[in-house]
DRENZA-736216 format. One line per 10 residues: number of its first residue (from 1); for each residue y, z, x of C-alpha. Coordinates in Angstrom, 2 decimals, decimal comma. Example, Ala and Ser with C-alpha at 12.3 -4.5 7.8 and 13.67 -1.06 7.14 Angstrom:
BEGIN
1> -4,50/7,80/12,30 | -1,06/7,14/13,67 $
***
This chain:
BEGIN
1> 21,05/-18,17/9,15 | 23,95/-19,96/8,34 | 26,03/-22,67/10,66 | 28,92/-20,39/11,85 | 29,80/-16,20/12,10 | 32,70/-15,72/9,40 | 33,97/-11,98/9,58 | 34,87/-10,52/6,62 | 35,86/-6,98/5,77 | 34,45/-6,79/2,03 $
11> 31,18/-8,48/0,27 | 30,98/-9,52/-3,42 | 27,64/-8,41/-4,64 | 25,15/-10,62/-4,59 | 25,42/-12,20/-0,79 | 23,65/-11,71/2,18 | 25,58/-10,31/5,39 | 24,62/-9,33/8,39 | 25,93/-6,44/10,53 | 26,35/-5,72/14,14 $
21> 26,16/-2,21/16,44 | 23,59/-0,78/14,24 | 20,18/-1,43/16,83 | 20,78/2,11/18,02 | 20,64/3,50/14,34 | 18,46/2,16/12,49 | 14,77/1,51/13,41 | 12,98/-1,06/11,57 | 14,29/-0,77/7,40 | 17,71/1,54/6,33 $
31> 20,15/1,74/3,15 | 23,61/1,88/4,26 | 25,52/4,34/1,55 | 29,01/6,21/1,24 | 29,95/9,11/3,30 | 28,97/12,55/2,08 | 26,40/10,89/-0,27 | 22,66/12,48/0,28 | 20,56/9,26/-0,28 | 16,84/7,72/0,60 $
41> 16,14/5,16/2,56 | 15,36/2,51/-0,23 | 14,55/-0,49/2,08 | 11,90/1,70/3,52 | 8,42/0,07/3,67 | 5,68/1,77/2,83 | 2,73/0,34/4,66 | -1,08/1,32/3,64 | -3,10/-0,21/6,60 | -2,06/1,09/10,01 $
51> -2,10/-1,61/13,13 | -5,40/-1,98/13,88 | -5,92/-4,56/16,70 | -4,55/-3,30/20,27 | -3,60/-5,73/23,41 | -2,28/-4,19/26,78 | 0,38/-6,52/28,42 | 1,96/-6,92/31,39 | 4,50/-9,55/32,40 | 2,94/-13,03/34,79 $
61> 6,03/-11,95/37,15 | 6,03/-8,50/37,87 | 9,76/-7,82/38,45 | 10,59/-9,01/35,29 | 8,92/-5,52/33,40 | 12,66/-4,69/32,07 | 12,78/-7,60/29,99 | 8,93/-7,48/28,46 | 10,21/-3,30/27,58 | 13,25/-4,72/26,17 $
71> 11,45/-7,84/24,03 | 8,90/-5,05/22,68 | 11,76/-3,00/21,55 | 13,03/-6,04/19,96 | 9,64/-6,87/18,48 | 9,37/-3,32/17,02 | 12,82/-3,37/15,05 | 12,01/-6,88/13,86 | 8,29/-7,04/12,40 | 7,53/-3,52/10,08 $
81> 4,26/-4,06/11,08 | 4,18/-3,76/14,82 | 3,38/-0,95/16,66 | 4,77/-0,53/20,54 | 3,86/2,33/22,54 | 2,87/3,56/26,23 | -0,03/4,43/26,95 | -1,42/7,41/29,02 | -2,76/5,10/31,04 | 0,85/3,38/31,63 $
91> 0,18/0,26/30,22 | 2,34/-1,28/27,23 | 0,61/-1,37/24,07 | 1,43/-4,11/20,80 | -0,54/-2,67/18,50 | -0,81/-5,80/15,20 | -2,50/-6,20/11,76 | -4,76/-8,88/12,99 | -5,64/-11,98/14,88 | -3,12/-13,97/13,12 $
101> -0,24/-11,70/13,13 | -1,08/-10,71/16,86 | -0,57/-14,66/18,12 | 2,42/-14,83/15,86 | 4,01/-11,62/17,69 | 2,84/-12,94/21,16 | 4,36/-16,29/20,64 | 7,59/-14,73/19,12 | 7,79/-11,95/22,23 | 7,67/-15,32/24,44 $
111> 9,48/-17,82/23,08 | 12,17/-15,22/21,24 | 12,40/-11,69/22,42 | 11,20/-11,47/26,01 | 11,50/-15,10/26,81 | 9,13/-14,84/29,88 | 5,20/-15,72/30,26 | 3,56/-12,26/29,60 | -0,37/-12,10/30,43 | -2,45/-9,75/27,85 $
121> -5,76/-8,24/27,67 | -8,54/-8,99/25,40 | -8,28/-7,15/21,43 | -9,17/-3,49/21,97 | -10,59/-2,33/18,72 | -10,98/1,46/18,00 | -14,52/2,95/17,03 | -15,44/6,61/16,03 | -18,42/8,99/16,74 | -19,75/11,12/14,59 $
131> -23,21/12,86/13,51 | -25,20/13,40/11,13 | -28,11/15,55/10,27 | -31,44/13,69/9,20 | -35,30/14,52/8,46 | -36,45/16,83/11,37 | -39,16/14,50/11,88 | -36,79/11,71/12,25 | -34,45/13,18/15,03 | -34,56/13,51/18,86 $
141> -36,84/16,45/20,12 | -34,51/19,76/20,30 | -33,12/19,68/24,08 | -32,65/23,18/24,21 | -34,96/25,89/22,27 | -35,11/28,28/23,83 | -31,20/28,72/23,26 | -31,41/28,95/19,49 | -31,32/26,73/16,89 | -30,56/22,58/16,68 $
151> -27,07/22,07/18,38 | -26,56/25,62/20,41 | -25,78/25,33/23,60 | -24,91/28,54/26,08 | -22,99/28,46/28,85 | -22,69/31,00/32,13 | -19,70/30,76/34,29 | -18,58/33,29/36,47 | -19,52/36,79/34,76 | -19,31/34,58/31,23 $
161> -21,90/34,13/28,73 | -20,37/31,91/26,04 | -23,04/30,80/22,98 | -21,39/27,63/20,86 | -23,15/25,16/18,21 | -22,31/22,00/17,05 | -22,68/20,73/13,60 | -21,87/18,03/11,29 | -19,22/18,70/9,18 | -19,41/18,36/4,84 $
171> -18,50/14,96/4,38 | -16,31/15,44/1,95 | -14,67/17,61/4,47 | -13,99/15,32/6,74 | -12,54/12,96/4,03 | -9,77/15,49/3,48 | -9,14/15,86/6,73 | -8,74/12,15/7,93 | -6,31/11,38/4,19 | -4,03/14,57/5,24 $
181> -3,91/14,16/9,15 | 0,10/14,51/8,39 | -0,08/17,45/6,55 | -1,92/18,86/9,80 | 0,45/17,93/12,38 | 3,39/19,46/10,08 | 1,63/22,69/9,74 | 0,93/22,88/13,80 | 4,57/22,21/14,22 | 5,82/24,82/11,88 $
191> 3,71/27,23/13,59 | 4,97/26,95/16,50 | 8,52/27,41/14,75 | 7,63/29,91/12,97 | 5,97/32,24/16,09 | 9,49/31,43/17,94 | 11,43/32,94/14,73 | 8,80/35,92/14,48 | 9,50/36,48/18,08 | 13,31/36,35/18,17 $
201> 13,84/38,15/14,54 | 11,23/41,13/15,35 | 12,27/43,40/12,08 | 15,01/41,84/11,23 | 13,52/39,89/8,09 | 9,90/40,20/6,90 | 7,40/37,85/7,04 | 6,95/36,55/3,55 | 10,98/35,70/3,93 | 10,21/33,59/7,11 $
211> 6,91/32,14/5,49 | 8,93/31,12/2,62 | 11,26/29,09/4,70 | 8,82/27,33/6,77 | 6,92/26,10/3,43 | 10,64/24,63/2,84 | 10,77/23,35/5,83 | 6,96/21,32/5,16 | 8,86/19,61/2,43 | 11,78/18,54/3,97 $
221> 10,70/17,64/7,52 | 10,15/13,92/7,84 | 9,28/13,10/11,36 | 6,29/11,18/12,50 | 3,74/11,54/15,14 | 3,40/8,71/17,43 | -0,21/8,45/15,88 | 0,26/8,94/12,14 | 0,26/5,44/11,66 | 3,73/4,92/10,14 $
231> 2,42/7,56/6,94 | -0,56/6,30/5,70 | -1,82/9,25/4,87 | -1,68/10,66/1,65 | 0,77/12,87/0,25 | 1,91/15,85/2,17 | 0,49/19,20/0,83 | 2,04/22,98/0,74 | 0,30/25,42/3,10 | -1,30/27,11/0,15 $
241> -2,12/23,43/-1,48 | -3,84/22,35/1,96 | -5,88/25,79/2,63 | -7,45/25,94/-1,21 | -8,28/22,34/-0,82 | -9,97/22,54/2,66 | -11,96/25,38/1,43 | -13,19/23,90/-1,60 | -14,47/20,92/0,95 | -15,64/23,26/3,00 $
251> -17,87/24,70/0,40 | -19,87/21,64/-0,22 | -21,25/22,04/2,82 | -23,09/24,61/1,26 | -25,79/21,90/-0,06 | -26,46/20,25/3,16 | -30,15/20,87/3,96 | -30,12/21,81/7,23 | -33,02/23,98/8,80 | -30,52/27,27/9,49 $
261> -28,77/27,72/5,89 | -25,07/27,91/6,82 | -22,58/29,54/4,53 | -19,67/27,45/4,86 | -17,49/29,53/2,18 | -16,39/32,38/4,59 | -15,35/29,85/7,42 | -11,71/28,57/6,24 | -10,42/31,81/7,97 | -12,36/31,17/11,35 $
271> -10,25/28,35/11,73 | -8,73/27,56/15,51 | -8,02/24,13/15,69 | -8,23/20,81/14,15 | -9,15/18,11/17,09 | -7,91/15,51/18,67 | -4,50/15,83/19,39 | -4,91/18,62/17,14 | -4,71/16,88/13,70 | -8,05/15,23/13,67 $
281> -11,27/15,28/11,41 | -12,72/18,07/13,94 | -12,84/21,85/13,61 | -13,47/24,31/16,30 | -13,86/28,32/14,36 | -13,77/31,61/15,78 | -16,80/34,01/16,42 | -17,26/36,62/13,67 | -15,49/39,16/16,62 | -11,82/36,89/16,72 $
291> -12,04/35,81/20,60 | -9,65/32,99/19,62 | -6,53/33,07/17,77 | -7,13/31,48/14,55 | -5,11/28,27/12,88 | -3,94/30,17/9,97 | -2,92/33,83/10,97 | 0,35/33,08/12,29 | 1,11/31,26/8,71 | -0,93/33,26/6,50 $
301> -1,00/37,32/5,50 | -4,27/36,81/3,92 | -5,55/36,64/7,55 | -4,09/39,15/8,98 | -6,76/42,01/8,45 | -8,75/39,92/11,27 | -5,97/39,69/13,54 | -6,43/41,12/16,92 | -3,23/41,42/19,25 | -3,15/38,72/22,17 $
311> -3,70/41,11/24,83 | -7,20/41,66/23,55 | -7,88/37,68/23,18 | -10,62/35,62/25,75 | -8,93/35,54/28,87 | -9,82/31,96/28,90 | -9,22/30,66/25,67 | -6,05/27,86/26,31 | -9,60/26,52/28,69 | -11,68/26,24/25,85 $
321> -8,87/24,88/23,46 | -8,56/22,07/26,47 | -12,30/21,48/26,58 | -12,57/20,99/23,11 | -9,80/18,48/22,65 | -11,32/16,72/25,69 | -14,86/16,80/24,05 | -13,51/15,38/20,49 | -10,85/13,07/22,13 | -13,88/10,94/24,18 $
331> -17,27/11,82/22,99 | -20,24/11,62/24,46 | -21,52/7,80/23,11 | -18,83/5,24/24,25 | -15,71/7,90/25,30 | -14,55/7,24/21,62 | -12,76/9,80/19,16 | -15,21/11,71/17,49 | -14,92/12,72/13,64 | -16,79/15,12/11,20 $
341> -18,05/17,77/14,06 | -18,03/21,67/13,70 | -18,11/23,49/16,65 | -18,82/27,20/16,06 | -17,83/29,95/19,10 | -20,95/32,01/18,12 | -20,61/34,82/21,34 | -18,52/35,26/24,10 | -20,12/38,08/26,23 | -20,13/39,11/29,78 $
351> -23,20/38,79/31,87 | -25,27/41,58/33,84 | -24,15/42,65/37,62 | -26,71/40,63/39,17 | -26,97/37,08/37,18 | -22,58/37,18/38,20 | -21,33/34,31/40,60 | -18,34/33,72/42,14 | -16,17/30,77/40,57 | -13,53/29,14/42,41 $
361> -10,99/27,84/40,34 | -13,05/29,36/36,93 | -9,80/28,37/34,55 | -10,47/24,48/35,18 | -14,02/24,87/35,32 | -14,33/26,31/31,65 | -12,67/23,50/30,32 | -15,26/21,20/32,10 | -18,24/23,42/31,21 | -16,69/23,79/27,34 $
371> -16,51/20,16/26,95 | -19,93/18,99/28,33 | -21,59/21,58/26,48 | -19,96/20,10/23,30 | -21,46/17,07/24,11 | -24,87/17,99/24,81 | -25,29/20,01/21,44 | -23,40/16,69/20,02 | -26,35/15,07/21,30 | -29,09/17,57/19,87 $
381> -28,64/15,13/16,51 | -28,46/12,57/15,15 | -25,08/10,33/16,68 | -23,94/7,33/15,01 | -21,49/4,70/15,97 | -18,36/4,10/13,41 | -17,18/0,58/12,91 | -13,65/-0,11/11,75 | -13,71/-2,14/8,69 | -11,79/-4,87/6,49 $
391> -11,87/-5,33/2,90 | -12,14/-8,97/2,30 | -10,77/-10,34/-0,68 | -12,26/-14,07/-0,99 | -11,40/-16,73/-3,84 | -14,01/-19,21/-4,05 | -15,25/-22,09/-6,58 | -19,45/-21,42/-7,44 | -20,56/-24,59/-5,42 | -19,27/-23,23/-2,33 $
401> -20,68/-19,38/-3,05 | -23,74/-19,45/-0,70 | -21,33/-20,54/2,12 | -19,56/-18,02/1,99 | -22,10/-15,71/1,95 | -23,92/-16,87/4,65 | -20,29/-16,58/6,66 | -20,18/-13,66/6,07 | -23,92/-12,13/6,57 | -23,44/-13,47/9,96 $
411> -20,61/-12,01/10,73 | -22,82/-8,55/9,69 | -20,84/-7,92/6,58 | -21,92/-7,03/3,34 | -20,92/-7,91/-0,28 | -19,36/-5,56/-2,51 | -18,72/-7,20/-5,55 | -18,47/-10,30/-7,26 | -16,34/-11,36/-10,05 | -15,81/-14,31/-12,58 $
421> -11,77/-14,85/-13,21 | -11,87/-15,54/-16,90 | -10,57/-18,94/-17,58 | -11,15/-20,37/-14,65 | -14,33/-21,61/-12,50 | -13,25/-19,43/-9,41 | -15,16/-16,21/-8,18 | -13,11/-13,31/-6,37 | -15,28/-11,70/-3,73 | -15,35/-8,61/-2,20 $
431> -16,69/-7,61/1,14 | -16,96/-5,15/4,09 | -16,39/-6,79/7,73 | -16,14/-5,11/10,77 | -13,20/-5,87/12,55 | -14,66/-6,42/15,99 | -16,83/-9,27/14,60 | -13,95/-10,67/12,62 | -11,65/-12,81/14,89 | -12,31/-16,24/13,98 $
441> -13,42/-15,40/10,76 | -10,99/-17,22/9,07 | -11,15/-20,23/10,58 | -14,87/-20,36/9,88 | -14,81/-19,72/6,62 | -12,40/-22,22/5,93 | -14,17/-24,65/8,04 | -17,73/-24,30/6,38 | -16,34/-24,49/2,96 | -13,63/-27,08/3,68 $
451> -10,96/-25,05/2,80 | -12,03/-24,16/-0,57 | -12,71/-20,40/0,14 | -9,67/-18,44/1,83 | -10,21/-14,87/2,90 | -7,55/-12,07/2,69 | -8,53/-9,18/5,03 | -6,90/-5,50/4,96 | -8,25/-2,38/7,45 | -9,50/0,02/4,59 $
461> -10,85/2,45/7,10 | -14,14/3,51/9,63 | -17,83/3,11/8,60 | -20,95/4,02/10,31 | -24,05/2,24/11,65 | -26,69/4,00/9,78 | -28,93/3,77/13,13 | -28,88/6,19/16,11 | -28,39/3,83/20,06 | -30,95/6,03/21,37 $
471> -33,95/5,31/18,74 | -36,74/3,52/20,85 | -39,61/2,35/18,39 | -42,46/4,67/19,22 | -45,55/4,41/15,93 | -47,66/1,20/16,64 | -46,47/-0,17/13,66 | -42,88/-0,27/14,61 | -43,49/-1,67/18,62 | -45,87/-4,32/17,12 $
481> -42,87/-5,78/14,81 | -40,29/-4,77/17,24 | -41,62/-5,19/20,94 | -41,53/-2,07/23,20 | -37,48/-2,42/23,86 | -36,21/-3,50/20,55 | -32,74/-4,73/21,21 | -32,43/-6,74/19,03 | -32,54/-4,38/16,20 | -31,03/-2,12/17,62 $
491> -27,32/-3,07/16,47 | -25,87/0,52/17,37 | -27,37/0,51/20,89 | -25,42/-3,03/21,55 | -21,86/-1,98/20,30 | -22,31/1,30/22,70 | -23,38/-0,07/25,62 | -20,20/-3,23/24,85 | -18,05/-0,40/24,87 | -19,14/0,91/27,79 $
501> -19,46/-1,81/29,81 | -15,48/-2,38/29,01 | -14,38/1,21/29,71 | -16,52/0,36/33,32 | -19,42/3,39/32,04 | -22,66/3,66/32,92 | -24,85/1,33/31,19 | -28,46/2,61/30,60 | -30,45/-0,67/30,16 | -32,98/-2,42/30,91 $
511> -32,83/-6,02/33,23 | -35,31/-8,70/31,81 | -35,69/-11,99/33,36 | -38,07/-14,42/31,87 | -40,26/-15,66/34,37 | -40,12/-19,86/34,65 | -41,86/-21,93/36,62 | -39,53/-24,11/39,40 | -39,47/-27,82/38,92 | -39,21/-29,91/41,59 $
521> -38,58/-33,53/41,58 | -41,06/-36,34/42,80 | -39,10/-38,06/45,61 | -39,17/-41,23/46,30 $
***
């Protein structure tokens, strides 16, 4: 920052210097120490709110792609909170904190880093989908019977007969699960480690010893996932930490009131796999007969008393793995993540002589078949849209108060608290605000109180629309307040069909044109 490079070869203590040839070393923070020193990285910044708002870009002139990959690789050393990636789709991802920091690191990846015009899309903002389990009386009709209970679903393919169900997971389950989403990937990782040093040691050291060494190795590992979010979760846990904890969840399921009672305290050892990408808030288990092989019996003795060998394994079962990453990965709603599902593998049983067909290709058909059948017993309840959400910290004066609330009603946000400082005639506010209907928010704000309110807003996390898109008003009561479409109540309906529309879905909706009379002019 100064007017001219001086070189030097030592620093006093107490300047600033800068340092050359180190782009290729160090990422976006580092401490520089003495050789043969073990040290931390004490610069490192520890962020609590991952990148939340997403823009795909592409460069005005398309030969000049090198230089936009080059200014986002520049843009990711220099801002801590940027996030570049590809996509599977190919396109080039800045993924930013929020509307202001997102024009700041478009203007700077102009003007600075790429320093050529660069076109981008419109904010993508993430949602989730979950379900939950209401009042009989207040859910969809059952869509299958005849099958079994709410949520099963059986499939035939081929000479197959596989029975699944789909449930909501306990809440507090799914809680765990999203706060130690790190702790997941390391432990799918060190599996696969540890089956490679099983294999290649046979009897040359027992189990326990290699066990031992891949809980060290949980500790000490410290590499991300592209999707961890640069470590927001919480703070790793040991293998034996993680599976006491996730039972204990587990067993609080044990209170839901659901019409079949389901023990949830025997199921932390049916465990397969955590969904998506493996470390997600979704659990497939095992039938009671181990078609699968389970999460935890490659890491675990305690397990092994249900092991069977591979041989004897569902000849299909990398298809259903597939399917059920698919299903989780784009649900059934808006082709958005889902979170807090069970899905149980109740049977997998071969059909009679005569009900057998012939399946061409029956490996990729199972994972189609697995996945839609996910989604219809997804469907069975009750499905709810999850918003992501800001905490809004807002300092205001009293006579400007209503203002702000009305700002922020509009903007379909709610108030969580509201303080007095002592000493002073200011208020400190607290609210909820979904991010997709805060971009300009702001600005208003600012604007309707003349600048004497100023909002701070921070992603704190996903929260759901307490309203299923499908609910159609059906008692009298309800299509005499509400009309016989109700759209305009039904605020879960109109973020799933704005999704779609933007993914290019199918859009189930109804057309309605008012009627108006033509006017034509007198001539003269």
């Amino acid at each position: 920052m100064g007017r001219e490079l001086v070189a030097l070869k030592k620093v006093p203590a107490g300047n600033i210097v800068g340092i050359g040839g180190l782009e290729k070393s160090v990422l976006k923070s580092g401490s520089i120490i003495s050789p043969n020193i073990n040290g931390v990285n004490l610069a490192g910044v520890n962020l609590t709110t991952p990148p939340i708002v997403r823009v795909a870009l592409e460069p005005v002139n398309p030969t000049q792609m090198d230089r936009l990959v080059k200014g986002l690789e520049l843009l990711n050393q220099a801002d801590p909170c940027v996030q570049t990636f590809v996509q599977s789709t190919g396109e080039l991802i800045l993924a930013t904190a929020g509307e202001l920091h997102l024009e700041r690191c478009l203007k700077d990846l102009k003007e600075r880093f790429a320093g050529i015009e660069i076109s981008s899309s419109k904010p993508d903002i993430p949602y989730r989908e979950t379900i939950i389990s209401n009042n009989n009386n207040e859910m969809n009709p059952q869509k299958t019977p005849d099958v079994g209970p709410r949520g099963w679903v059986n499939i035939k393919l081929g000479k197959y007969s596989i029975k699944l169900s789909v449930r909501p997971l306990p809440e507090e389950t799914t809680k765990f699960l999203n706060s130690n989403h790190l702790t997941i990937s390391k432990l799918v990782n060190s599996q696969k480690k540890l089956n490679k040093k099983v294999t290649e040691s046979e009897d040359e050291e027992s189990q326990e010893d290699v066990e031992e060494e891949i809980e060290v190795e949980l500790k000490d590992e410290d590499e991300l996932d592209e999707d961890d979010n640069f470590g927001t979760a919480a703070k790793e846990l040991s293998l034996s930490e993680f599976k006491s904890k996730l039972d204990e969840s587990l067993k609080t399921g044990n209170d839901l009131k659901l019409k079949e009672n389901i023990e949830w305290s025997d199921k932390i050892n049916r465990i397969v796999s955590f969904a998506p990408k493996r470390t997600g808030a979704n659990i497939l288990f095992d039938s009671e007969s181990n078609d699968l092989s389970r999460f935890f019996n490659d890491i675990d003795n305690s397990t092994n008393d249900n092991t069977k060998d591979k041989k004897s394994l569902f000849e299909f079962a990398d298809s259903l793995l597939n399917g059920y990453q698919l299903a989780t990965l784009r649900g059934p709603l808006a082709a958005e993540p889902t979170e807090g599902v069970a899905v149980f593998i109740e049977s997998i049983g071969e059909l009679p002589e005569e009900e057998v067909t012939n399946v061409p290709n029956i490996s990729g058909r199972m994972i189609t078949s697995f996945r839609d059948a996910i989604h219809q017993g997804f469907l069975d309840w009750s499905p709810r849209i999850m918003l992501a959400m800001y905490s809004c910290d807002i300092q205001a004066s009293a006579e400007v108060l209503g203002k702000v609330y009305a700002v922020v009603q509009k903007r379909r946000g709610r108030i969580i608290s509201e303080e007095m400082k002592e000493g002073t005639p200011f208020f400190t506010i607290e609210a909820r605000i979904p991010v997709v209907e805060a971009f300009g928010f702001s600005e208003d704000i600012r604007k309707k109180t003349s600048g004497a309110a100023s909002p701070q807003l921070v992603f704190v996390g996903y929260e759901m629309i307490d309203l299923d898109p499908f609910w159609v008003p059906t008692t009298e009561e309800e299509l005499e307040e509400l009309g016989e479409f109700a759209e305009r109540e039904n605020v879960a309906r109109k973020y799933m069909n704005q999704i779609r529309r933007k993914k290019g879905m199918f859009v189930d909706e109804k057309v309605i044109k008012n009627a108006e009379k033509q006017r034509t002019l007198k001539k003269d």
